[in-house]
C-alpha positions, 0 to 999 in steps of 0.5 A: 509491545503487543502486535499492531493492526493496521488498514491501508488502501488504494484504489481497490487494493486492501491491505492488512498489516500485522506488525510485531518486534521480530528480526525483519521477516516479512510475509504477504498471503502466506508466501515470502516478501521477495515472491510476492513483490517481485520487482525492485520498485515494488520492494522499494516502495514496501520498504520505505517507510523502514528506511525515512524511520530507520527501522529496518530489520526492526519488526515482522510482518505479516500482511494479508493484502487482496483486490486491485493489481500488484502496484497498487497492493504494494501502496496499500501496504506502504501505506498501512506500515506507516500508520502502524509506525505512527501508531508505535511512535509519534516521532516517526510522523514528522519524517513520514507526513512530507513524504507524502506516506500517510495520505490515502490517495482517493483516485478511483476508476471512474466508472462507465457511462451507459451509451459510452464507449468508456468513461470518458470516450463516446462511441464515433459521431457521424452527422451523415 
Protein backbone atom coordinates (compact mmCIF):
# COMPACT_ATOMS: atom_id res chain seq x y z
CA UNK A 1 0.00 0.00 0.00
CA UNK A 2 1.19 3.44 -1.23
CA UNK A 3 0.48 6.41 0.83
CA UNK A 4 -2.80 7.97 0.77
CA UNK A 5 -3.73 11.61 0.44
CA UNK A 6 -6.51 13.26 1.89
CA UNK A 7 -8.24 16.66 2.31
CA UNK A 8 -10.84 17.47 5.36
CA UNK A 9 -12.39 20.67 6.54
CA UNK A 10 -14.13 22.56 8.72
CA UNK A 11 -15.15 25.70 8.89
CA UNK A 12 -11.79 27.74 7.95
CA UNK A 13 -9.56 24.71 9.48
CA UNK A 14 -7.79 22.75 6.64
CA UNK A 15 -6.26 19.86 7.04
CA UNK A 16 -4.06 17.26 4.96
CA UNK A 17 -3.43 13.94 5.96
CA UNK A 18 -0.86 11.48 4.76
CA UNK A 19 -1.40 8.13 5.73
CA UNK A 20 0.74 4.81 5.36
CA UNK A 21 1.13 1.32 7.32
CA UNK A 22 3.36 2.19 10.26
CA UNK A 23 3.35 1.41 14.05
CA UNK A 24 0.55 4.37 15.02
CA UNK A 25 3.10 7.28 14.93
CA UNK A 26 1.13 10.41 14.58
CA UNK A 27 2.79 13.81 13.73
CA UNK A 28 0.80 17.38 13.32
CA UNK A 29 3.05 20.46 11.64
CA UNK A 30 5.86 18.70 12.67
CA UNK A 31 5.55 18.36 16.35
CA UNK A 32 3.91 15.23 18.31
CA UNK A 33 0.20 14.34 18.31
CA UNK A 34 0.04 14.44 22.25
CA UNK A 35 1.85 18.51 21.91
CA UNK A 36 -0.56 19.49 19.55
CA UNK A 37 -3.93 18.23 20.70
CA UNK A 38 -3.64 18.92 24.01
CA UNK A 39 -6.52 18.11 25.43
CA UNK A 40 -8.27 14.59 25.67
CA UNK A 41 -11.73 15.62 23.69
CA UNK A 42 -9.40 17.05 21.16
CA UNK A 43 -7.19 13.36 20.97
CA UNK A 44 -10.54 11.76 21.13
CA UNK A 45 -12.40 13.17 18.61
CA UNK A 46 -8.72 12.55 16.14
CA UNK A 47 -8.84 8.94 17.18
CA UNK A 48 -12.23 8.03 16.53
CA UNK A 49 -12.44 6.95 13.38
CA UNK A 50 -9.42 4.44 14.53
CA UNK A 51 -11.34 3.22 17.10
CA UNK A 52 -15.39 2.63 15.12
CA UNK A 53 -12.78 0.82 12.33
CA UNK A 54 -10.43 -1.11 14.81
CA UNK A 55 -7.52 0.05 13.27
CA UNK A 56 -5.71 1.75 15.90
CA UNK A 57 -1.71 1.34 16.16
CA UNK A 58 -2.31 0.22 12.35
CA UNK A 59 -0.88 3.41 10.41
CA UNK A 60 1.28 6.68 10.44
CA UNK A 61 0.27 9.93 10.04
CA UNK A 62 1.67 12.89 9.00
CA UNK A 63 -0.92 15.77 8.92
CA UNK A 64 -0.21 19.24 7.87
CA UNK A 65 -3.30 21.24 9.30
CA UNK A 66 -3.65 25.45 9.29
CA UNK A 67 -6.40 28.13 9.41
CA UNK A 68 -9.40 28.30 12.02
CA UNK A 69 -8.73 27.55 15.90
CA UNK A 70 -7.81 24.07 17.52
CA UNK A 71 -11.27 22.62 17.87
CA UNK A 72 -12.25 22.73 14.68
CA UNK A 73 -8.60 21.70 13.14
CA UNK A 74 -8.98 18.74 15.27
CA UNK A 75 -12.50 17.98 13.14
CA UNK A 76 -10.79 18.43 9.99
CA UNK A 77 -8.31 15.87 10.70
CA UNK A 78 -11.02 13.46 11.90
CA UNK A 79 -12.49 14.16 8.96
CA UNK A 80 -9.90 13.72 6.28
CA UNK A 81 -8.57 10.18 8.51
CA UNK A 82 -11.83 8.97 7.65
CA UNK A 83 -12.03 9.65 3.84
CA UNK A 84 -8.58 8.01 3.65
CA UNK A 85 -9.87 4.99 5.66
CA UNK A 86 -12.69 4.51 3.06
CA UNK A 87 -10.43 5.20 0.27
CA UNK A 88 -8.00 2.23 1.84
CA UNK A 89 -11.21 0.03 2.42
CA UNK A 90 -14.95 -0.04 1.48
CA UNK A 91 -15.89 -1.75 4.70
CA UNK A 92 -14.75 1.02 6.97
CA UNK A 93 -17.83 3.35 5.29
CA UNK A 94 -20.75 1.26 6.96
CA UNK A 95 -19.30 1.84 10.27
CA UNK A 96 -18.25 5.47 9.94
CA UNK A 97 -21.21 6.98 7.70
CA UNK A 98 -23.99 6.53 10.95
CA UNK A 99 -21.58 8.22 13.06
CA UNK A 100 -21.79 11.25 11.17
CA UNK A 101 -17.66 11.34 10.25
CA UNK A 102 -17.82 11.56 6.54
CA UNK A 103 -20.17 14.61 6.55
CA UNK A 104 -18.11 18.06 5.76
CA UNK A 105 -20.16 20.43 8.05
CA UNK A 106 -20.87 23.52 5.93
CA UNK A 107 -21.54 25.92 8.98
CA UNK A 108 -19.49 28.97 8.34
CA UNK A 109 -18.89 32.35 10.22
CA UNK A 110 -21.50 34.59 9.00
CA UNK A 111 -20.25 37.64 7.92
CA UNK A 112 -20.62 41.35 9.30
CA UNK A 113 -23.20 43.47 7.67
CA UNK A 114 -21.95 47.03 7.34
CA UNK A 115 -24.17 49.58 9.79
CA UNK A 116 -24.33 46.35 12.27
CA UNK A 117 -22.66 45.81 15.25
CA UNK A 118 -22.09 42.01 14.32
CA UNK A 119 -23.77 39.81 11.81
CA UNK A 120 -26.96 39.69 13.33
CA UNK A 121 -26.92 42.23 16.24
CA UNK A 122 -27.78 46.02 15.29
CA UNK A 123 -26.29 49.07 16.88
CA UNK A 124 -29.23 50.21 19.93
CA UNK A 125 -32.30 52.01 18.64
CA UNK A 126 -33.40 55.14 20.04
CA UNK A 127 -36.57 56.62 18.51
CA UNK A 128 -35.79 60.00 20.72
Amino acid sequence: MEIIHKIGRRKTAVARVYMSPGKGNITVNKRSFEDYFTTDTLRYKVNQPFALTENEGNFDLKINVFGGGITGQAEAVRLAISRALCELDEENRVALKPEGLLTRDPRMVERKKFGQKKARKKFQFSKR
